[in-house]
C-alpha positions in Angstrom: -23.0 19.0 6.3 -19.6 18.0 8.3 -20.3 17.0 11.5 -16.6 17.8 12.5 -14.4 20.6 12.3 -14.9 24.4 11.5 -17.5 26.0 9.4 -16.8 26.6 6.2 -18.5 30.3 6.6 -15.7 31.1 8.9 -12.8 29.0 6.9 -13.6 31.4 3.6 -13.9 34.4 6.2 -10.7 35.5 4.8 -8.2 34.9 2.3 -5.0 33.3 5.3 -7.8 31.2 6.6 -8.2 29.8 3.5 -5.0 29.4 2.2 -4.0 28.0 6.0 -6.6 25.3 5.5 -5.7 24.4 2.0 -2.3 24.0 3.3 -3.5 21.9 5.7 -5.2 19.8 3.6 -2.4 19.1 1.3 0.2 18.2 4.5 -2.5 16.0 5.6 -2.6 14.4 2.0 0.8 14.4 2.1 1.7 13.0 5.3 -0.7 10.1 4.9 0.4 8.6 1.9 3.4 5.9 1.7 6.4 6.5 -0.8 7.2 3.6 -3.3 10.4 2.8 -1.3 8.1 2.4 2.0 5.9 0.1 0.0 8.5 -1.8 -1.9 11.1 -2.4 1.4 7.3 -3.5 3.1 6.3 -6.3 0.4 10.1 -7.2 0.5 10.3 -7.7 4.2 6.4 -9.7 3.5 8.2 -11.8 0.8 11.0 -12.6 3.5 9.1 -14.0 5.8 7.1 -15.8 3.5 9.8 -17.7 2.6 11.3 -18.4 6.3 10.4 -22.1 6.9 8.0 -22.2 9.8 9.0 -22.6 13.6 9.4 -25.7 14.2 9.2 -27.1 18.3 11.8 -29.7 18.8 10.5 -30.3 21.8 6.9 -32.1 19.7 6.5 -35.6 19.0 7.0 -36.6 15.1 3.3 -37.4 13.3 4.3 -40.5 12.3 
């Protein structure tokens, strides 16, 4: 049983329901998952920063 959304009974009631739900379905899929350029600009930007040497306050005392 879903606890959310429509009834199934009255999703299948006809034919356009049904096809408007699959659709529906399918944007939702579609909508939510990244594109290989998304993903590769995100783990270049990651890389980036990895790389950035750390702020450094020049204002702090040396460890020595």
């Amino acid at each position: 049983m879903i606890p959310f959304g429509p009834r199934l009974n009255t999703v299948f009631a006809s034919p356009r329901k049904a096809l408007a739900w699959a659709g529906m379905i399918l944007l939702t899929a579609y909508c939510s998952v990244p594109s290989a350029e998304e993903t590769a600009a995100e783990e270049a930007q990651a890389q980036a920063q990895a790389e950035k040497p750390a702020h450094r306050n020049p204002w702090a005392l040396d460890k020595n």
